[in-house]
Backbone as JSON Lines, residues from 0, in Angstrom:
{"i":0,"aa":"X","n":[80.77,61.21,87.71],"ca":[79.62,62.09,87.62],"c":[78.61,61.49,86.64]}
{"i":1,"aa":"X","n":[77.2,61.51,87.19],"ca":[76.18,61.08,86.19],"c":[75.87,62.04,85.15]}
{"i":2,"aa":"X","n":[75.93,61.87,83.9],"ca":[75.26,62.69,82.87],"c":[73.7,62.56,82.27]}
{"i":3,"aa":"X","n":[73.29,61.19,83.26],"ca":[71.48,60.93,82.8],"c":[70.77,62.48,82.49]}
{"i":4,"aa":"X","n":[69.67,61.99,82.49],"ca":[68.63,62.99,82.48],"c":[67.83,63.28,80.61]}
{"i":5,"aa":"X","n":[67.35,64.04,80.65],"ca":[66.53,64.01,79.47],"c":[66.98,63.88,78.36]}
{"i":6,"aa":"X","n":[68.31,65.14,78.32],"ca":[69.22,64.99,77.08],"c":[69.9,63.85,76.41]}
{"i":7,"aa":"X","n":[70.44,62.82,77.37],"ca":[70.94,61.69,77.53],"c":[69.75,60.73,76.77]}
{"i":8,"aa":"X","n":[69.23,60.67,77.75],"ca":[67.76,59.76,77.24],"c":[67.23,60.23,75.67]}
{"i":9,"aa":"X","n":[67.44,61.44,75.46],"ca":[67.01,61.92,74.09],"c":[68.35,61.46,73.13]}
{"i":10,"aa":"X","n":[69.26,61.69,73.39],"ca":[70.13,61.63,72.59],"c":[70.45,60.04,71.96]}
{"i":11,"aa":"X","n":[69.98,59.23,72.85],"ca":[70.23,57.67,73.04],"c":[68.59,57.21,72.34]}
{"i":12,"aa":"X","n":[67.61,57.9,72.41],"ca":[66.39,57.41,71.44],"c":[66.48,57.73,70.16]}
{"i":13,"aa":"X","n":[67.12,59.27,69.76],"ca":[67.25,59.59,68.34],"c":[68.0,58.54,67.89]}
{"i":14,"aa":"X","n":[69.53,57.85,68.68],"ca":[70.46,56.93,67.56],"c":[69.35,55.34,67.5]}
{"i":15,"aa":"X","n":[68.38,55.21,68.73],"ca":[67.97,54.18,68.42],"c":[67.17,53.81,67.11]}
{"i":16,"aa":"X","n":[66.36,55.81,67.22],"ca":[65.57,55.82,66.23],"c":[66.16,55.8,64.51]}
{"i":17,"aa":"X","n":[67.36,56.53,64.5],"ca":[68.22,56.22,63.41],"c":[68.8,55.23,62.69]}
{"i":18,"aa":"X","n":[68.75,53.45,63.36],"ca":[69.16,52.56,63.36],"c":[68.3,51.5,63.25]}
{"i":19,"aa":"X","n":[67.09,52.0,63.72],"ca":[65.67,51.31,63.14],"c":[66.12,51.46,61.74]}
{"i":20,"aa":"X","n":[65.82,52.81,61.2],"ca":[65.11,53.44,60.14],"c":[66.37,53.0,59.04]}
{"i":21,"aa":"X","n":[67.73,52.8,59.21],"ca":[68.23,52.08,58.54],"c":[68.45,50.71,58.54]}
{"i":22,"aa":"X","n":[68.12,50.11,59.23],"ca":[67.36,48.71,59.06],"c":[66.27,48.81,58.34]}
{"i":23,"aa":"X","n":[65.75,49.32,58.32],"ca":[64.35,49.28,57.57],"c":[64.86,49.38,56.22]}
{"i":24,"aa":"X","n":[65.16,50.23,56.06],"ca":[65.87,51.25,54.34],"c":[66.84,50.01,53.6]}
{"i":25,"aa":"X","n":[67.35,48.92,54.63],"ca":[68.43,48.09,54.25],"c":[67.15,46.9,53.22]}
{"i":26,"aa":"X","n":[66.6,46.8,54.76],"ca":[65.65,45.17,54.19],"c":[64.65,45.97,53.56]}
{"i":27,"aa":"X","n":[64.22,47.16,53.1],"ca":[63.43,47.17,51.9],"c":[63.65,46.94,50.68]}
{"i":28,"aa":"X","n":[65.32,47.86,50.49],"ca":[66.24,47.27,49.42],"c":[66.31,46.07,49.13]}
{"i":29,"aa":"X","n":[66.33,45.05,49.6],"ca":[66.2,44.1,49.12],"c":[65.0,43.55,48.76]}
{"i":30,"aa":"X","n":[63.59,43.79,49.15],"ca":[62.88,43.12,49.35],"c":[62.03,43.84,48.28]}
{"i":31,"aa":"X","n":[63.13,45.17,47.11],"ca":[62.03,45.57,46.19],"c":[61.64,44.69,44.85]}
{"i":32,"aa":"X","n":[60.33,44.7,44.8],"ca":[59.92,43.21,43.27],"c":[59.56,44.34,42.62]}
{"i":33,"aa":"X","n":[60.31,44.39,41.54],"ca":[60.18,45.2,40.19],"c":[59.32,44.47,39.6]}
{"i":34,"aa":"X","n":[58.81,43.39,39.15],"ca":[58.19,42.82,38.61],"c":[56.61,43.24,39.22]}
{"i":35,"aa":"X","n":[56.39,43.51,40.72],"ca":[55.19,43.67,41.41],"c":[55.02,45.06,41.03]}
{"i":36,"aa":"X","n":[56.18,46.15,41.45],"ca":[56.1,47.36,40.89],"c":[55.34,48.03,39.49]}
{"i":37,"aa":"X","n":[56.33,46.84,38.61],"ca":[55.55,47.13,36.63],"c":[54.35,47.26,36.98]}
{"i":38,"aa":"X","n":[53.75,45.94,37.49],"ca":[52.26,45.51,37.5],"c":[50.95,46.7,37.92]}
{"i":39,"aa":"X","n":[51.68,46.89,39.51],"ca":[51.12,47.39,39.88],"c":[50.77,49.05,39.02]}
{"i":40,"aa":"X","n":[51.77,50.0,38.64],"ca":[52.21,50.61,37.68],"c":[50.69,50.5,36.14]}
{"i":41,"aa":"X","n":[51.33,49.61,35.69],"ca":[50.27,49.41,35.01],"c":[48.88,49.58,35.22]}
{"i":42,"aa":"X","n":[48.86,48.67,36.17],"ca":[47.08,48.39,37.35],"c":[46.87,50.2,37.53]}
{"i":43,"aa":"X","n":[47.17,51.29,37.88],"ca":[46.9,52.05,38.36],"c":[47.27,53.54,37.77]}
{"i":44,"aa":"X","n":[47.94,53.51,36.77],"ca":[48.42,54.36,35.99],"c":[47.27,55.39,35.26]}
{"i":45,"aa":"X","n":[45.58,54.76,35.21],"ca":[44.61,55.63,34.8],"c":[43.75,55.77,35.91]}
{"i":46,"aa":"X","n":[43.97,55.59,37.33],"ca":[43.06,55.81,38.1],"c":[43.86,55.62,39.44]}
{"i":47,"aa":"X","n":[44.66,56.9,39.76],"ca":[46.32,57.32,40.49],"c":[45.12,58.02,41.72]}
{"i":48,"aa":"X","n":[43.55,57.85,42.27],"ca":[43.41,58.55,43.35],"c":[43.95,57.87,44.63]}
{"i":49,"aa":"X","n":[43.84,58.42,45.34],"ca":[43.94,57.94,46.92],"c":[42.99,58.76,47.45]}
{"i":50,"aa":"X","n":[42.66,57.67,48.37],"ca":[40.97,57.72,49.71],"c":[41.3,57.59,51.15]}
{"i":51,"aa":"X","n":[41.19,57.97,51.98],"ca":[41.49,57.81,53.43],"c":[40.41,58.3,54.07]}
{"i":52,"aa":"X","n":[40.54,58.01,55.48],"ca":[39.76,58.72,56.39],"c":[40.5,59.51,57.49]}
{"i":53,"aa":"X","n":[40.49,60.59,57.84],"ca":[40.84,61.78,58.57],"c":[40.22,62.91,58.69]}
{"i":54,"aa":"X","n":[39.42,62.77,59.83],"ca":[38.46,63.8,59.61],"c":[39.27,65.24,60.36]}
{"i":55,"aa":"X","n":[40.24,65.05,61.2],"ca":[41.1,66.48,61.62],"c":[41.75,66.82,60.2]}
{"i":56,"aa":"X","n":[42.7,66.13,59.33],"ca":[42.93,66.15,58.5],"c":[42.19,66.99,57.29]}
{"i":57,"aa":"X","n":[41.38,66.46,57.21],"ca":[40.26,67.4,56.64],"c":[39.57,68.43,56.87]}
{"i":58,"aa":"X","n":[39.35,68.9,57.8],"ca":[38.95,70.09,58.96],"c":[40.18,70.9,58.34]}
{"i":59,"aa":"X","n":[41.35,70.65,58.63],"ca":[42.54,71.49,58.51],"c":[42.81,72.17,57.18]}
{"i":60,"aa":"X","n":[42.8,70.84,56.1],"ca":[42.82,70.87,54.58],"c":[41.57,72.25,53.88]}
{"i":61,"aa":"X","n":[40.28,71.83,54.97],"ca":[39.23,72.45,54.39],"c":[39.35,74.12,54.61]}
{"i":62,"aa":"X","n":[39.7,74.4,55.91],"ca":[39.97,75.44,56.38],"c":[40.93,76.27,55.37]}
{"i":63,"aa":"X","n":[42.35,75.6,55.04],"ca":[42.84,76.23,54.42],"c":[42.67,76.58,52.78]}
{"i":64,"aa":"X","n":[41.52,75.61,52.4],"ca":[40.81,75.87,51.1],"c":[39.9,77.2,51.31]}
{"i":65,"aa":"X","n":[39.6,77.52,52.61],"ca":[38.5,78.29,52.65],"c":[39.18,79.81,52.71]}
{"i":66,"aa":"X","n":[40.69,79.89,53.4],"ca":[41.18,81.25,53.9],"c":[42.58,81.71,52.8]}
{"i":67,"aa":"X","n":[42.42,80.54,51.99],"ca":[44.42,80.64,50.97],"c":[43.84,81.04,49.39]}
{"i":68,"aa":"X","n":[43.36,81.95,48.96],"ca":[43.46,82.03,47.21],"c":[44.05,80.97,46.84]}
{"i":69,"aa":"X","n":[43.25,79.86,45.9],"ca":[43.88,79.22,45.02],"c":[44.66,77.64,45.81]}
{"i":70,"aa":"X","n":[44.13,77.77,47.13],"ca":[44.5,76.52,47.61],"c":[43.85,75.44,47.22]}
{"i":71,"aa":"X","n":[44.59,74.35,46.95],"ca":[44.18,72.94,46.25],"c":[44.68,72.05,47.12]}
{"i":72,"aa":"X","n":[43.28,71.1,48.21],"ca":[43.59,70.03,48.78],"c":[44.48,68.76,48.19]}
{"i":73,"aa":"X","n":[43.81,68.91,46.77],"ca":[44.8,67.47,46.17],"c":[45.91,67.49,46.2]}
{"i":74,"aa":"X","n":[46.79,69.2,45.42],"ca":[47.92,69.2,45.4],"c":[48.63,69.2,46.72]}
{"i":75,"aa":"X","n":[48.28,69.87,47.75],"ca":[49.13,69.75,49.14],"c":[49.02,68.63,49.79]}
{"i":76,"aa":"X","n":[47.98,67.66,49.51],"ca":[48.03,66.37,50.03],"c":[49.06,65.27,49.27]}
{"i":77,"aa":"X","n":[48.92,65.94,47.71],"ca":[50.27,64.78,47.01],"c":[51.68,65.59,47.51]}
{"i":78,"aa":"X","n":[51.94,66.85,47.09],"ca":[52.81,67.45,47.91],"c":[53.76,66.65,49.45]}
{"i":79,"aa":"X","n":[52.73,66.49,50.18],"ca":[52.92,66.29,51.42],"c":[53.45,64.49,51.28]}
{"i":80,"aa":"X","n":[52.44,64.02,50.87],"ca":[52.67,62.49,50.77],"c":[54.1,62.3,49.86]}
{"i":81,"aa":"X","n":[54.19,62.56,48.63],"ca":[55.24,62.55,47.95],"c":[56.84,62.76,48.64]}
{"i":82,"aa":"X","n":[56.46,63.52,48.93],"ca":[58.18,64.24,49.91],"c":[58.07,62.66,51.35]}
{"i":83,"aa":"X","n":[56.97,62.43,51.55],"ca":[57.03,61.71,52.65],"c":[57.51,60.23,51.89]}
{"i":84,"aa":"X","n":[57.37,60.27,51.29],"ca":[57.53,58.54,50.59],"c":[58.85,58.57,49.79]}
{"i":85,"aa":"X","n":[59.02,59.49,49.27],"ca":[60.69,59.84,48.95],"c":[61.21,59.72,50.44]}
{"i":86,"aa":"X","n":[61.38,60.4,51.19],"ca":[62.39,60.28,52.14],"c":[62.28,58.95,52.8]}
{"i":87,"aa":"X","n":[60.98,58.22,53.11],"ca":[60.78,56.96,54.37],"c":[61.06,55.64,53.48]}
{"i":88,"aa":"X","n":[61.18,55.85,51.84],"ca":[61.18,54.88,50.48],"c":[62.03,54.71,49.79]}
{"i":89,"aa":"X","n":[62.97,55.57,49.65],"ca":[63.95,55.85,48.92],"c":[63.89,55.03,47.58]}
{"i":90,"aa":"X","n":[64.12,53.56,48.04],"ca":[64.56,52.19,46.94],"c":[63.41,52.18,46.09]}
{"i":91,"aa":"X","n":[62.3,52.2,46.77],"ca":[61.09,52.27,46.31],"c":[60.82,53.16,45.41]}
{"i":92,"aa":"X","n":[60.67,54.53,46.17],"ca":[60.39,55.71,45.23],"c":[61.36,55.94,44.05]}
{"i":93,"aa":"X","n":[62.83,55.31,44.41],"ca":[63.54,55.29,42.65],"c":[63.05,54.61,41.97]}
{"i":94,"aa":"X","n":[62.48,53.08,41.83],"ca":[62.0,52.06,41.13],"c":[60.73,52.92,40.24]}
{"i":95,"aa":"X","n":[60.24,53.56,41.05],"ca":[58.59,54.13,40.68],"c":[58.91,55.49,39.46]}
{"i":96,"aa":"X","n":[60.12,56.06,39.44],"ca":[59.79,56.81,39.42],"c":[61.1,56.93,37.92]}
{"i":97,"aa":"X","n":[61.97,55.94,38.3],"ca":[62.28,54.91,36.99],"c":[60.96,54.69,35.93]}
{"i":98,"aa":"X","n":[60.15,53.64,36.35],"ca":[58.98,53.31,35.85],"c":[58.31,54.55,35.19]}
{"i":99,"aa":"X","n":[58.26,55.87,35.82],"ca":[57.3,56.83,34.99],"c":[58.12,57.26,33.8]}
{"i":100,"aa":"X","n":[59.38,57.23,33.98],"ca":[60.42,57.97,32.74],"c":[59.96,56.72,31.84]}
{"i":101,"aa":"X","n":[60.08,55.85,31.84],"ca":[59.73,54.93,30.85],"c":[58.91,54.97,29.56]}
């Protein structure tokens, strides 16, 4: 009996997708330069903004500045980014964050 079909196909992209993403997590580990980290660290430690372009992004952000008491684009955008770079960074985001206890 065939078991194809979507579930199959789904179930067989999530492990592919799982096996990327620890490949990735493996060769970043190695490939972290603490030495580039300090630097950079240093380089940026009095002037921590970030700039992009997203204009849905912003539409969305703005909206909810306009309808939430007390909503702050910066904080839900570091919010958002932060949690994202911890989880996709791990090796990384310990090194960094080593570096701030310092």
């Amino acid at each position: 009996m065939n078991k194809g079909g979507l579930g199959s196909d789904m179930g067989s992209m999530l492990e592919r997708r799982e096996k990327k993403k620890s490949q990735r997590s493996e060769s970043t580990a190695e490939k972290v330069n603490a030495v580039l980290l300090e630097e950079l660290h240093d380089k940026i430690k009095n002037q921590p903004r970030i700039s992009f372009w997203d204009p849905e992004s912003k539409i969305v952000l703005n909206y909810l500045k306009e309808t939430k008491p007390k909503f702050s684009i910066s904080k839900e955008i570091s919010s958002v980014l932060q949690e994202y770079l911890k989880k996709e960074y791990p090796e990384i985001w310990a090194e960094v964050k080593e570096l701030r206890t310092e």
